[in-house]
PARO-478779 format. One record per residue: residue number from 1; chain; z, x, y of N, C-alpha, C in turn. Coordinates in nm, 2 decimals. Layout:
N
+------+-------+--------+--------+--------+--------+--------+--------+--------+--------+--------+
: zaza : vexmi :     nz :     nx :     ny :    caz :    cax :    cay :     cz :     cx :     cy :
+------+-------+--------+--------+--------+--------+--------+--------+--------+--------+--------+
:  NUM :     A :      Z :      X :      Y :      Z :      X :      Y :      Z :      X :      Y :
...
+------+-------+--------+--------+--------+--------+--------+--------+--------+--------+--------+
//
This chain:
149
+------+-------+--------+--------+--------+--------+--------+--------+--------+--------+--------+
: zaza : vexmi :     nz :     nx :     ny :    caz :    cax :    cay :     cz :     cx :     cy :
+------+-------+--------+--------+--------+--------+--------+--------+--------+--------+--------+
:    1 :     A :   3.71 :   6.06 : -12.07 :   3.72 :   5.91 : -12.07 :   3.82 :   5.87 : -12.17 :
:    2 :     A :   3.91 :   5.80 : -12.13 :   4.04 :   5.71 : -12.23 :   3.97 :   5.61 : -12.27 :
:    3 :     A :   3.96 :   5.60 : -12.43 :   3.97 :   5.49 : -12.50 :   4.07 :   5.37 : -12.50 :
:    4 :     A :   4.06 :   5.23 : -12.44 :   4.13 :   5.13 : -12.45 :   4.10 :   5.01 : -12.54 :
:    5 :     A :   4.16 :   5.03 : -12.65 :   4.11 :   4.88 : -12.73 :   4.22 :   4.78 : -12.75 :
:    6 :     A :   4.23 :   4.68 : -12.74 :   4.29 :   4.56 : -12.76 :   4.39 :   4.56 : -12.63 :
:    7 :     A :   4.51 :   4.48 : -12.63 :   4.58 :   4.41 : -12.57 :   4.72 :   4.43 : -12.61 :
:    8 :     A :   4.81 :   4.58 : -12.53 :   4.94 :   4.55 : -12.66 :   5.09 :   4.45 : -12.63 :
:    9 :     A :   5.05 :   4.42 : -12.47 :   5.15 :   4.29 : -12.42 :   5.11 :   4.29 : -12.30 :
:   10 :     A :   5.21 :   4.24 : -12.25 :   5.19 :   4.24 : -12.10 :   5.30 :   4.29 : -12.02 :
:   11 :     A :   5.37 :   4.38 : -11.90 :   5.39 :   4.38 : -11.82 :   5.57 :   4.35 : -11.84 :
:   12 :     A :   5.55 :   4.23 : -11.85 :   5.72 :   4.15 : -11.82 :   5.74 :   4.17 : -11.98 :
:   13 :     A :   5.68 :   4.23 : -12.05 :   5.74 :   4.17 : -12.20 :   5.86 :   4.30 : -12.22 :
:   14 :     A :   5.95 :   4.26 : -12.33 :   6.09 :   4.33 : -12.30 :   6.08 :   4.44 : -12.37 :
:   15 :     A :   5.98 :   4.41 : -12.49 :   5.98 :   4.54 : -12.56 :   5.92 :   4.69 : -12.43 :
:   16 :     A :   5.88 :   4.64 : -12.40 :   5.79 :   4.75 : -12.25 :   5.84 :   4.77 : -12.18 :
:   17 :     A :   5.96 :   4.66 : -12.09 :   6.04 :   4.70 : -11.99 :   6.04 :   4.82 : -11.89 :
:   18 :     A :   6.16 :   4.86 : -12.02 :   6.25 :   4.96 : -11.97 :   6.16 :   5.08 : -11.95 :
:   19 :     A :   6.05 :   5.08 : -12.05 :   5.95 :   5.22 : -12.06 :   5.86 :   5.20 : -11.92 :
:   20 :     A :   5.81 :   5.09 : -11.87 :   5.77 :   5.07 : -11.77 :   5.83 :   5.14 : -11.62 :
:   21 :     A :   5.95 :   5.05 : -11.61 :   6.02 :   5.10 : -11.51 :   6.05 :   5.27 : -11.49 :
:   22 :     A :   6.07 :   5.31 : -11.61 :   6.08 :   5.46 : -11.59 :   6.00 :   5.51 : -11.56 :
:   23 :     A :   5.88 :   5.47 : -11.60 :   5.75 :   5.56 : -11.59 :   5.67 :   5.47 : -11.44 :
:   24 :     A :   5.73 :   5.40 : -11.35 :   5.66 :   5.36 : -11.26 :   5.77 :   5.45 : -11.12 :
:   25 :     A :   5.86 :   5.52 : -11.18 :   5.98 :   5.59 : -11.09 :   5.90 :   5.70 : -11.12 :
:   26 :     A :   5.85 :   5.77 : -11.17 :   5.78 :   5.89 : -11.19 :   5.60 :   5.90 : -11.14 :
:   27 :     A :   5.57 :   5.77 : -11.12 :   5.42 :   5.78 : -11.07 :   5.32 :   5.76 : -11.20 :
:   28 :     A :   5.38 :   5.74 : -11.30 :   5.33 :   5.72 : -11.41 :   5.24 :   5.58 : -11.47 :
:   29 :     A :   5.22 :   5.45 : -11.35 :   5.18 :   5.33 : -11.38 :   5.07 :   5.34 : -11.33 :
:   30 :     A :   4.94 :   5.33 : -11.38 :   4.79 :   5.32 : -11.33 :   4.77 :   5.15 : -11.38 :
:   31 :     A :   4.69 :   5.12 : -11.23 :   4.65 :   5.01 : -11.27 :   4.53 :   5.00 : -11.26 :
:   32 :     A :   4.44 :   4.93 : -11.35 :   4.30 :   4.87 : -11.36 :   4.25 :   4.76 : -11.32 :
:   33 :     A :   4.15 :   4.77 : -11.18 :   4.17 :   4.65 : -11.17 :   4.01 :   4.60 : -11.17 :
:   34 :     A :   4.04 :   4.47 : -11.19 :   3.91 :   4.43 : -11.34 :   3.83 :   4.34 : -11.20 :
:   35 :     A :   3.72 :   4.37 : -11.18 :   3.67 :   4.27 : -11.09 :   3.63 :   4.12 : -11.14 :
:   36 :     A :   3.57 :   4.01 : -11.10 :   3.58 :   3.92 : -11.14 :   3.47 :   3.87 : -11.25 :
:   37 :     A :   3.37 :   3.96 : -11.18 :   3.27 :   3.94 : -11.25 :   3.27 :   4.00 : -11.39 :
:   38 :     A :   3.39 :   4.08 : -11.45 :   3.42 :   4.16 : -11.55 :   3.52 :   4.08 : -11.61 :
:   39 :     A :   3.60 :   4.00 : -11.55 :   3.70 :   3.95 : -11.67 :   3.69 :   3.85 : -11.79 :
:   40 :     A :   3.58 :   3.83 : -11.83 :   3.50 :   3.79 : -11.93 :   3.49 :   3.82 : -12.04 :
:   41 :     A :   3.46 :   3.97 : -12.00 :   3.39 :   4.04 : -12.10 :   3.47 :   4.08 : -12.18 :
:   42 :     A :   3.41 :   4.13 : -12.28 :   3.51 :   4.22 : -12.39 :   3.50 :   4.36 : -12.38 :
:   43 :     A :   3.41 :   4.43 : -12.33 :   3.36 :   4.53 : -12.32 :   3.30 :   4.58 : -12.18 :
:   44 :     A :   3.39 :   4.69 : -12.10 :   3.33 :   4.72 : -11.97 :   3.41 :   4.92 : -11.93 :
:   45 :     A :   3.38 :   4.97 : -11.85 :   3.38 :   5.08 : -11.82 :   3.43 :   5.07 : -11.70 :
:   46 :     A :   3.58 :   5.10 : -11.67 :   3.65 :   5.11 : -11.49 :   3.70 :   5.22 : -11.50 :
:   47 :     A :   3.73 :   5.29 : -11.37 :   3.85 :   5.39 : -11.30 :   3.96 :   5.27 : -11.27 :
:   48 :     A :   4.11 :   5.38 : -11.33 :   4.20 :   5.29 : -11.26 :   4.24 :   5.33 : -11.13 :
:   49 :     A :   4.31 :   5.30 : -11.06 :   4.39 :   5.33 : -10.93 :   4.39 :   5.48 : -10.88 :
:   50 :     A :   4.41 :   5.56 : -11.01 :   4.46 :   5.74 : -11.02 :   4.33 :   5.77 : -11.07 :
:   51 :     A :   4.21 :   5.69 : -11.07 :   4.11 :   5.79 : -11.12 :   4.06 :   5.79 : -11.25 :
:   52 :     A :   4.15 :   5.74 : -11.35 :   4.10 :   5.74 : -11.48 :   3.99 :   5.68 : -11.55 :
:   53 :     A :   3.91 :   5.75 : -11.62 :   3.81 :   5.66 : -11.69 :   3.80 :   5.57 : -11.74 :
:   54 :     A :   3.81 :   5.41 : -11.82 :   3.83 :   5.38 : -11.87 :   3.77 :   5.33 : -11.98 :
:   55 :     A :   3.69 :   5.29 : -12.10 :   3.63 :   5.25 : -12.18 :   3.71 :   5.11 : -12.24 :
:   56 :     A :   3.69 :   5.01 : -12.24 :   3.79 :   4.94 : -12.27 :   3.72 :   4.81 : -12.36 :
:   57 :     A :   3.78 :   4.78 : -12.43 :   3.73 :   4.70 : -12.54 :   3.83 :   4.63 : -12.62 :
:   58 :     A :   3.81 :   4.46 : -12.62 :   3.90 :   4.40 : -12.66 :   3.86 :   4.29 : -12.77 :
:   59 :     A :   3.92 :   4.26 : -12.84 :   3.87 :   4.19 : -12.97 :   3.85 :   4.06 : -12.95 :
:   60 :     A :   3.76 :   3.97 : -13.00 :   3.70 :   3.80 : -12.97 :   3.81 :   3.74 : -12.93 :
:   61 :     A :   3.97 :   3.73 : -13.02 :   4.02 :   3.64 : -13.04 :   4.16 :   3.68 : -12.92 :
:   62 :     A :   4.11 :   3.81 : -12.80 :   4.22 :   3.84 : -12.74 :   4.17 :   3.77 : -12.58 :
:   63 :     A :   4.23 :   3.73 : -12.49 :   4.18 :   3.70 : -12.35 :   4.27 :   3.87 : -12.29 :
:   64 :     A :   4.18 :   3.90 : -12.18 :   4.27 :   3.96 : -12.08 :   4.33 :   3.89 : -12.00 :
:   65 :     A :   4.42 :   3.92 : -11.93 :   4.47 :   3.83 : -11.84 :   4.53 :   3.97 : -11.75 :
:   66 :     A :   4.55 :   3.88 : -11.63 :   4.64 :   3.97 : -11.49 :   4.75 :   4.07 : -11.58 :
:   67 :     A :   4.80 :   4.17 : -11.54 :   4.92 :   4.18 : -11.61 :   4.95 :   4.30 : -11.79 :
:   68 :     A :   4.82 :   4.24 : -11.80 :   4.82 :   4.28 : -11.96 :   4.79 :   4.44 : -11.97 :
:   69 :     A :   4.91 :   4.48 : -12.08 :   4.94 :   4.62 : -12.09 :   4.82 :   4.68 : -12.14 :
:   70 :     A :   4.73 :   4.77 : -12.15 :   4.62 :   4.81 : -12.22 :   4.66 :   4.99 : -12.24 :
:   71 :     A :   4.76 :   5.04 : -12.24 :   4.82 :   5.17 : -12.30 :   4.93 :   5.19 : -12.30 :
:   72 :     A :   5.02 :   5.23 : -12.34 :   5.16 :   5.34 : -12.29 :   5.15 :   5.42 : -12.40 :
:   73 :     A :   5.22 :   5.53 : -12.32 :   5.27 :   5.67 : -12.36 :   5.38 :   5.69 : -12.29 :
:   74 :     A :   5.44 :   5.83 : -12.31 :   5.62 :   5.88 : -12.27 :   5.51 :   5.91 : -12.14 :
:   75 :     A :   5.43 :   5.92 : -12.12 :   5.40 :   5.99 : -11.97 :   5.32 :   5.90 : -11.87 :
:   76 :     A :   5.25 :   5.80 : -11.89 :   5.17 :   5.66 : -11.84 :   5.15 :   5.55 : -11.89 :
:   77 :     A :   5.11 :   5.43 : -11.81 :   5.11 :   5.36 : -11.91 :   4.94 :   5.29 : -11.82 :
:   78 :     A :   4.89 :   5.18 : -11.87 :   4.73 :   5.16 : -11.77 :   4.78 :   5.00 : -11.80 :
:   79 :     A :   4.80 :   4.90 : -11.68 :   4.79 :   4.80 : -11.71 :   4.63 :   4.72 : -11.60 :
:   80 :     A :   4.66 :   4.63 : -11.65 :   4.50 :   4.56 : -11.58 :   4.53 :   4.45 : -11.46 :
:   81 :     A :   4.46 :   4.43 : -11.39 :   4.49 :   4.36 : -11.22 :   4.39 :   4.29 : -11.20 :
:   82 :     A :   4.41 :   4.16 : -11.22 :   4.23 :   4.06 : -11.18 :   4.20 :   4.15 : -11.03 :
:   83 :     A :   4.10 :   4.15 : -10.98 :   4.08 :   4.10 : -10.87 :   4.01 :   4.32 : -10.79 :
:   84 :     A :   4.01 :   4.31 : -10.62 :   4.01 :   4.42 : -10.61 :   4.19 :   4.44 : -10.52 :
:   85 :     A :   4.17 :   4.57 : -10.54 :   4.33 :   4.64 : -10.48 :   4.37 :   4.60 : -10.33 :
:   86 :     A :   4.42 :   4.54 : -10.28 :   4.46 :   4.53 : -10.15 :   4.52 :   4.62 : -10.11 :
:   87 :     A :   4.51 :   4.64 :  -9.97 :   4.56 :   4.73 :  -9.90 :   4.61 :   4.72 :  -9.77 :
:   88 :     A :   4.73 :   4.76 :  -9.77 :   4.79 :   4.74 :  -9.56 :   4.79 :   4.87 :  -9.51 :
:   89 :     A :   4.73 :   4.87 :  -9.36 :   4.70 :   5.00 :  -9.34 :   4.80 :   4.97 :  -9.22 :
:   90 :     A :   4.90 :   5.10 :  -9.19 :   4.98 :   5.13 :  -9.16 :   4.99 :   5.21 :  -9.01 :
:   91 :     A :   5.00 :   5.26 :  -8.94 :   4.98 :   5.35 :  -8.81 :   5.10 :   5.38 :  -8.72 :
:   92 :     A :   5.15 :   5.51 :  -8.73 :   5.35 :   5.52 :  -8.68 :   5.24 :   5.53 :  -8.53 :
:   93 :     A :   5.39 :   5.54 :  -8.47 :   5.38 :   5.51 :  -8.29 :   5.33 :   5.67 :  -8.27 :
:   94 :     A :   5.44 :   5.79 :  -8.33 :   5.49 :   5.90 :  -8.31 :   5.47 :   5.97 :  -8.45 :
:   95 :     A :   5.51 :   6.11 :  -8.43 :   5.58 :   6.17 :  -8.52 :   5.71 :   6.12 :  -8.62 :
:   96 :     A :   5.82 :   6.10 :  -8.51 :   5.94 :   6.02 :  -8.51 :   5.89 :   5.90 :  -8.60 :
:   97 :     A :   5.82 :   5.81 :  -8.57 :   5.78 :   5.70 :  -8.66 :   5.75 :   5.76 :  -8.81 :
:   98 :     A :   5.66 :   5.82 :  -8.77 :   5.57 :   5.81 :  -8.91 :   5.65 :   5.95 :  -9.03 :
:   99 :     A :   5.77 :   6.00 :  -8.96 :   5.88 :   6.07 :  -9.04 :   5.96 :   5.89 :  -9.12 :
:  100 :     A :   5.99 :   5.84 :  -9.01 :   6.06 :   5.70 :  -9.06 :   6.02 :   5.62 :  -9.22 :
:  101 :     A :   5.82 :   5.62 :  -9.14 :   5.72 :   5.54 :  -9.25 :   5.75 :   5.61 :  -9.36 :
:  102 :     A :   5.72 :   5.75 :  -9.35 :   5.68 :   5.81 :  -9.47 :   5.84 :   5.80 :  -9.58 :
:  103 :     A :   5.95 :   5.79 :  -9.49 :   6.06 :   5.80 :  -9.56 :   6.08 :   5.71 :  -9.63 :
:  104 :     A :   6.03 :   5.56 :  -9.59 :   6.08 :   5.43 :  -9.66 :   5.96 :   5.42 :  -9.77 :
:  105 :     A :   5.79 :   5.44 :  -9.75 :   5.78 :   5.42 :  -9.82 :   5.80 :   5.52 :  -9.98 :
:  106 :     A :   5.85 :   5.66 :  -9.95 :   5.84 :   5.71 : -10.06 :   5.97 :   5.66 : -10.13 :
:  107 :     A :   6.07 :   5.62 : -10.05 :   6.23 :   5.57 : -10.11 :   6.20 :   5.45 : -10.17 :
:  108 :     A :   6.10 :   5.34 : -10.17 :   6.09 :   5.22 : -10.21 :   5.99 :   5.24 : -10.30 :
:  109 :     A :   5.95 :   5.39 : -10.35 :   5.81 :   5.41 : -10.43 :   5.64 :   5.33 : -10.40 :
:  110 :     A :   5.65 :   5.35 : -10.32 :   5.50 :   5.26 : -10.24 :   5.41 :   5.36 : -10.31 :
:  111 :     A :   5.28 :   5.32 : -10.37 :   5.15 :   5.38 : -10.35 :   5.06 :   5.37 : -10.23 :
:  112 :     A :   5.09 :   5.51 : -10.21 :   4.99 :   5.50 : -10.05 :   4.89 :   5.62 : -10.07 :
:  113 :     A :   4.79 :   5.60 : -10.02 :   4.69 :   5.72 :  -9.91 :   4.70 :   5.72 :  -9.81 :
:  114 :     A :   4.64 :   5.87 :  -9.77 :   4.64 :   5.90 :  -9.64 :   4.53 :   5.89 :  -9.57 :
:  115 :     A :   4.52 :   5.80 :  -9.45 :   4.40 :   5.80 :  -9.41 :   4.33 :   5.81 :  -9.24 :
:  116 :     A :   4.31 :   5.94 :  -9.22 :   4.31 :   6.04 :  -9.11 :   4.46 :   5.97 :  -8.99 :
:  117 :     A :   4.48 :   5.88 :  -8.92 :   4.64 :   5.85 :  -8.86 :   4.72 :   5.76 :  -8.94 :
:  118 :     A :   4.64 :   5.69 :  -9.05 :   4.73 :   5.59 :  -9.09 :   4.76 :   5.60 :  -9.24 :
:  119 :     A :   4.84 :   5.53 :  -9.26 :   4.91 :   5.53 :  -9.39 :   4.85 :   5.37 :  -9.44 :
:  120 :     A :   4.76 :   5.40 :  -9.58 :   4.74 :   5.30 :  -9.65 :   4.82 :   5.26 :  -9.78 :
:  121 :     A :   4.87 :   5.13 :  -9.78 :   4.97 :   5.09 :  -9.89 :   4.87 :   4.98 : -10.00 :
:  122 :     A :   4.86 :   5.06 : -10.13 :   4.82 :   5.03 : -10.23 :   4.92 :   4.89 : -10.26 :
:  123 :     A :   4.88 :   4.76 : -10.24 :   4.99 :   4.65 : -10.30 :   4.95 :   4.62 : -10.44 :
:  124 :     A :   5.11 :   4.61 : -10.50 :   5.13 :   4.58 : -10.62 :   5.15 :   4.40 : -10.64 :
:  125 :     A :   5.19 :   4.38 : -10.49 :   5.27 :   4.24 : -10.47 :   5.25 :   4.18 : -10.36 :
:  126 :     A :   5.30 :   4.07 : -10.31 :   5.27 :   4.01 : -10.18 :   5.28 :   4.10 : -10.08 :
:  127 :     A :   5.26 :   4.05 :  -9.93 :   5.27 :   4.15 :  -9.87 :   5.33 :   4.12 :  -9.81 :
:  128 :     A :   5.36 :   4.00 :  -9.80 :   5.56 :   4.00 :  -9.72 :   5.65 :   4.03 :  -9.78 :
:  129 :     A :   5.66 :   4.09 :  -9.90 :   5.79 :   4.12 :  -9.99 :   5.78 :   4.31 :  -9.93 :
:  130 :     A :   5.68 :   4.35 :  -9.89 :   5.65 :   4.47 :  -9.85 :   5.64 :   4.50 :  -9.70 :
:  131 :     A :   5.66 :   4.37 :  -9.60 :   5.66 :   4.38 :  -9.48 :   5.81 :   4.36 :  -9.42 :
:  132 :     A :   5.92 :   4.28 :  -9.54 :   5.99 :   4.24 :  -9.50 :   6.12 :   4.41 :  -9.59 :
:  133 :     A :   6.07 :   4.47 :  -9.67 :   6.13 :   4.65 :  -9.64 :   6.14 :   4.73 :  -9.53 :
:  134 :     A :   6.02 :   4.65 :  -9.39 :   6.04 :   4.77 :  -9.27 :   5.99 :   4.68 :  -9.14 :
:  135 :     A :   6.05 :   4.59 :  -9.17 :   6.03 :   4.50 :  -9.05 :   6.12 :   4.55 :  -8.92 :
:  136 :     A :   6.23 :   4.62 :  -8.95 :   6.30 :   4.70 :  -8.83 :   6.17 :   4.81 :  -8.76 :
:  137 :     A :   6.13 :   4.86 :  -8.86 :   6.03 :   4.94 :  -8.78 :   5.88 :   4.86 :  -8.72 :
:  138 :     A :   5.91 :   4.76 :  -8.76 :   5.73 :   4.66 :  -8.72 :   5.81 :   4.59 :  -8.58 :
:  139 :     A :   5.91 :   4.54 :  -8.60 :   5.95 :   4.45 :  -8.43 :   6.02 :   4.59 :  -8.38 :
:  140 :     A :   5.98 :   4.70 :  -8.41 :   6.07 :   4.79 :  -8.24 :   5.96 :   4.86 :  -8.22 :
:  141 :     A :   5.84 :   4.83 :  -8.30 :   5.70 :   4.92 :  -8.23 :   5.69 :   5.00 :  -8.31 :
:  142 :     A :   5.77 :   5.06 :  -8.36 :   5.71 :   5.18 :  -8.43 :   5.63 :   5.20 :  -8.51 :
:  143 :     A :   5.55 :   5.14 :  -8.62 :   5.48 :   5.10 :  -8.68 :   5.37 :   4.95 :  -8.67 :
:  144 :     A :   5.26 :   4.98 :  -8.63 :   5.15 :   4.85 :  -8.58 :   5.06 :   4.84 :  -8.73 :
:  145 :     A :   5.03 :   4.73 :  -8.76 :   4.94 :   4.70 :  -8.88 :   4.83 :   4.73 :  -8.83 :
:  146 :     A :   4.73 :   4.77 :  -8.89 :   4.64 :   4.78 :  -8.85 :   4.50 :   4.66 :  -8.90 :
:  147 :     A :   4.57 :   4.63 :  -9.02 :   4.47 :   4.51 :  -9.03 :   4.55 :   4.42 :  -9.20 :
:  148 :     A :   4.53 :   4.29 :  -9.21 :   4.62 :   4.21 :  -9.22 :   4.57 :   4.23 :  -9.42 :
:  149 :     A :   4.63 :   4.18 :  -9.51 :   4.54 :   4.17 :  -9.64 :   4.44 :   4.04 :  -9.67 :
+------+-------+--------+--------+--------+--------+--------+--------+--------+--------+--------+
//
């Protein structure tokens, strides 16, 4: 279990940046995502995205919010996500397709599982900002949604 206490920024802040971005190119960003009935509290117990325990604990005068950093290190960092994870599930026509799928999303760093024919996409973000990376492959068939967020 990782101990999380307080709030050390958020996300967009500059001091974190650049450590962000590098460590989200390596697979290094776990996210926690806080359900609703939890963002209240000061004190609660989640897995993030990758599995990790979390113990997390924040002081009276701190709010969580969407966004807010709750670790970094040179090797991960855990930030927090109102809400639960959405997910677009994916399904190639072919082999040929799903060589395509799997190419764009690993080149655009998508978090996905695998899920017996289809490819599920962990969203970080809208999901037109993520439909409109492989819309060549969505209008020629090759790829069918399988169900909408």
């Amino acid at each position: 279990m990782l101990r999380l206490h307080g709030i050390i920024g958020t996300e967009g802040d500059p001091t974190h940046r650049d450590m962000l971005h590098a460590l989200d190119h390596v697979g290094g960003v776990e996210l926690l995502f806080v359900p609703p009935a939890d963002a209240g509290r000061k004190r609660f117990r989640l897995l993030t995205d990758r599995g990790t325990d979390c113990a997390v604990s924040i002081d009276r005068d701190e709010t969580l919010t969407d966004g807010a950093l709750l670790y970094i290190d040179p090797q991960r960092a855990i930030i927090a996500r109102f809400g639960e994870q959405a997910v677009w599930r994916l399904r190639p026509r072919d082999q040929a397709a799903a060589l395509k799928l799997g190419w764009n999303a690993g080149n655009l760093h998508w978090r996905v599982r695998f899920e017996a024919d289809c490819l599920a996409i962990l969203l970080d973000g809208p999901l037109h900002t993520y439909r409109a990376r492989i819309l060549p492959l969505l209008d020629e068939g090759d790829v069918v949604e399988l169900e909408d967020v």
